[in-house]
mmCIF file of the C-alpha atoms, coordinates in Angstrom:
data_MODEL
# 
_entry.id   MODEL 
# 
loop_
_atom_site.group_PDB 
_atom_site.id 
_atom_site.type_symbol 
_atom_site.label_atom_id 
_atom_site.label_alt_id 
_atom_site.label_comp_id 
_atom_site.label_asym_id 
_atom_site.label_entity_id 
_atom_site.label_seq_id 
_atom_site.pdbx_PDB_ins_code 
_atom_site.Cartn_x 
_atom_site.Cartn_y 
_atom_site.Cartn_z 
_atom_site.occupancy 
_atom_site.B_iso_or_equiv 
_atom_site.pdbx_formal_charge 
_atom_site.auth_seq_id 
_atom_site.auth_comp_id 
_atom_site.auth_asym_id 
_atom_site.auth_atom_id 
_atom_site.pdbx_PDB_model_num 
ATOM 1  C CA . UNK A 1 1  ? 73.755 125.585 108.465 1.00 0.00 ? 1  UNK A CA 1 
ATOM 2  C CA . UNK A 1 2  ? 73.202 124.880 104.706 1.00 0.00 ? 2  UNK A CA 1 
ATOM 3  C CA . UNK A 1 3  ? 74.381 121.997 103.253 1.00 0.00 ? 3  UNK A CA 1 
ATOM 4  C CA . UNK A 1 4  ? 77.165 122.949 100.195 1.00 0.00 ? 4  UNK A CA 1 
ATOM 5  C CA . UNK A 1 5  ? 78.346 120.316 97.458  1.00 0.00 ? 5  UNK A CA 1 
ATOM 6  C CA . UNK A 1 6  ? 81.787 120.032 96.791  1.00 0.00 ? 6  UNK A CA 1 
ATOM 7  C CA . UNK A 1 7  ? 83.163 118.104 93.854  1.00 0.00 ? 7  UNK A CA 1 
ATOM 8  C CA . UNK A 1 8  ? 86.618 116.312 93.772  1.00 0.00 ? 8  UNK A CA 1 
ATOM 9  C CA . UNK A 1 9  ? 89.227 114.811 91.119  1.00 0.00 ? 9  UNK A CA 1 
ATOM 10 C CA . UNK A 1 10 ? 90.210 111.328 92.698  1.00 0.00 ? 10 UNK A CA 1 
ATOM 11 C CA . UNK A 1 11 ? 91.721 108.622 90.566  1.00 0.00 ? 11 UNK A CA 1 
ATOM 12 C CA . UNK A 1 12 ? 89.503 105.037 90.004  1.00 0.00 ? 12 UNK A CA 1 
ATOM 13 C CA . UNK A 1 13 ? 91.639 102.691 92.155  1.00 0.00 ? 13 UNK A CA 1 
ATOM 14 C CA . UNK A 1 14 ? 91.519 105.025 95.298  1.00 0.00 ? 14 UNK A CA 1 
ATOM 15 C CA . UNK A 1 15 ? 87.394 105.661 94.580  1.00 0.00 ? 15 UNK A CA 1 
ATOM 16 C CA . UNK A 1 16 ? 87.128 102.115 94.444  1.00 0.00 ? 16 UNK A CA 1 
ATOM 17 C CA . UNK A 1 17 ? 89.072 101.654 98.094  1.00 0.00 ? 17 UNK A CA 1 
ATOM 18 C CA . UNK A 1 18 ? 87.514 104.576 99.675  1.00 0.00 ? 18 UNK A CA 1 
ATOM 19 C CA . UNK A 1 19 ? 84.014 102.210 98.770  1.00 0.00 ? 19 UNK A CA 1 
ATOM 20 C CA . UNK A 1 20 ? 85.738 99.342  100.302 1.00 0.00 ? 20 UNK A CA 1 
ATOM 21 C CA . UNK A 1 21 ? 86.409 101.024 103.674 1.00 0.00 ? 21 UNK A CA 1 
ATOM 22 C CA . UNK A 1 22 ? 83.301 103.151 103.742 1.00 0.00 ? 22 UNK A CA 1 
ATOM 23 C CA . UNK A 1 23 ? 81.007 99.425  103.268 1.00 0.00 ? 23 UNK A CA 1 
ATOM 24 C CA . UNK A 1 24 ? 83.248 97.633  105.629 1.00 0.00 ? 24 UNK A CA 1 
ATOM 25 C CA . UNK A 1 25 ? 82.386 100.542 108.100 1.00 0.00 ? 25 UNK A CA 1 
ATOM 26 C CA . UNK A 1 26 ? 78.665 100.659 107.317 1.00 0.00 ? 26 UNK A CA 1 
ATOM 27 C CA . UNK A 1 27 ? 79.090 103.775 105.629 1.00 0.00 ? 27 UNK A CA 1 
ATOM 28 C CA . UNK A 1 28 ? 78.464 105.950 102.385 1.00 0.00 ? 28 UNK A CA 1 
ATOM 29 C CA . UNK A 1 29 ? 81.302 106.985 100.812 1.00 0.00 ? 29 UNK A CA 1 
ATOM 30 C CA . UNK A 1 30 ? 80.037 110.520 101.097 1.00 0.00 ? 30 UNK A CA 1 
ATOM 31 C CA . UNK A 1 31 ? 79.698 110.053 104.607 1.00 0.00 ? 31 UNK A CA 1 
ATOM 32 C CA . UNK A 1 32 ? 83.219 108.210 105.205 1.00 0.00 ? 32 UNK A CA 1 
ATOM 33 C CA . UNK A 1 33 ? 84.309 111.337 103.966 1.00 0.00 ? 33 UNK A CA 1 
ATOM 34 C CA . UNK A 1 34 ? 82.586 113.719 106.119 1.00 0.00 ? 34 UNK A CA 1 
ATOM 35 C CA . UNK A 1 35 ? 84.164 111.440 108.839 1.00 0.00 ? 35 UNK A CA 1 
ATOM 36 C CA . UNK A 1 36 ? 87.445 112.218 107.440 1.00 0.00 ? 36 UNK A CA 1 
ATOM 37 C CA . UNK A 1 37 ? 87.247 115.753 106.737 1.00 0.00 ? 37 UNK A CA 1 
ATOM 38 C CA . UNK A 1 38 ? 85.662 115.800 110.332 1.00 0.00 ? 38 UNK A CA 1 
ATOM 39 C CA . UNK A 1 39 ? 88.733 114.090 112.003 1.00 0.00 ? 39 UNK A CA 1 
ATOM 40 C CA . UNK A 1 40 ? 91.278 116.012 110.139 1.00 0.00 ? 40 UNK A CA 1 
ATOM 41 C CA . UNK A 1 41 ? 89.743 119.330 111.469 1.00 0.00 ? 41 UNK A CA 1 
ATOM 42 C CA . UNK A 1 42 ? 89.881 117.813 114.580 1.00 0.00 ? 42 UNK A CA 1 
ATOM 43 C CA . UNK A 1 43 ? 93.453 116.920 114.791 1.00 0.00 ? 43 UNK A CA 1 
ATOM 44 C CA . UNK A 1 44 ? 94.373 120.316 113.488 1.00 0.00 ? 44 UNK A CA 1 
ATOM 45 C CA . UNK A 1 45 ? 92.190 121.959 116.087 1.00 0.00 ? 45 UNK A CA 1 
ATOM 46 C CA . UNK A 1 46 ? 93.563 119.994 118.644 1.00 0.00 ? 46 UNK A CA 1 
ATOM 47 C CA . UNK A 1 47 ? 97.424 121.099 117.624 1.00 0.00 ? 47 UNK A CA 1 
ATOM 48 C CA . UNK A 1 48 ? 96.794 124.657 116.308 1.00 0.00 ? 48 UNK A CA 1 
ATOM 49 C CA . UNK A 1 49 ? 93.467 125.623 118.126 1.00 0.00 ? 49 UNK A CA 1 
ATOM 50 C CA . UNK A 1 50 ? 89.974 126.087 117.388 1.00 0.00 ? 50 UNK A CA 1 
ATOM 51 C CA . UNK A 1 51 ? 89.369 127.464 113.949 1.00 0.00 ? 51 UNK A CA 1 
ATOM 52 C CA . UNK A 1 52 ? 87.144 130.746 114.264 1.00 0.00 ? 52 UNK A CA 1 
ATOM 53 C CA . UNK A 1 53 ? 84.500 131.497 111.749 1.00 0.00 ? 53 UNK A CA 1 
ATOM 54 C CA . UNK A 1 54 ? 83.331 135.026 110.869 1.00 0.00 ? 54 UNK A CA 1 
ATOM 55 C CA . UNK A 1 55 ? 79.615 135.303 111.461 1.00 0.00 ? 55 UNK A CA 1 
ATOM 56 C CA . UNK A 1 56 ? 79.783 136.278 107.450 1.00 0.00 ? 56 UNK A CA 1 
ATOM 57 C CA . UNK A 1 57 ? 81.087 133.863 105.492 1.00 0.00 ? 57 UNK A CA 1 
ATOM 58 C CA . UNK A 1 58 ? 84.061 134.515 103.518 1.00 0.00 ? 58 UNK A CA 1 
ATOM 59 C CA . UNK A 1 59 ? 82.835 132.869 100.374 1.00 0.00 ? 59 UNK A CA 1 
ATOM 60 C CA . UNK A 1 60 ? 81.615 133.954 97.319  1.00 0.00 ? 60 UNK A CA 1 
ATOM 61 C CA . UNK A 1 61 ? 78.760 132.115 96.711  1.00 0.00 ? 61 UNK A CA 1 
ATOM 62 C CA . UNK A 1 62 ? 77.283 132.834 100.444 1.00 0.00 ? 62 UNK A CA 1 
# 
């Protein structure tokens, strides 16, 4: 699976405290949010069942 970038609008003081958790956990911030992202599928999976993806991908720039 190829890796996509995706860009975000997120204001300076919650940057700043995403840094602060991500170092305190050893982390990137790019990979605490993976984590997140990661968990919060999870959780939804978990209460709404697995999310099925279409051998194509729906996307545009796929």
């Amino acid at each position: 699976m190829a890796n996509k970038s995706l860009s975000i609008r997120i204001d300076s003081k919650m940057l700043h405290k995403l840094h602060v958790v991500a170092d305190y956990e050893g982390r990137s911030a790019n990979s605490q949010i993976l984590i997140l992202i990661r968990d919060c599928i999870e959780q939804y999976e978990a209460k709404h069942g697995e999310i099925k993806i279409a051998r194509k991908s729906a996307t545009p720039d796929e």
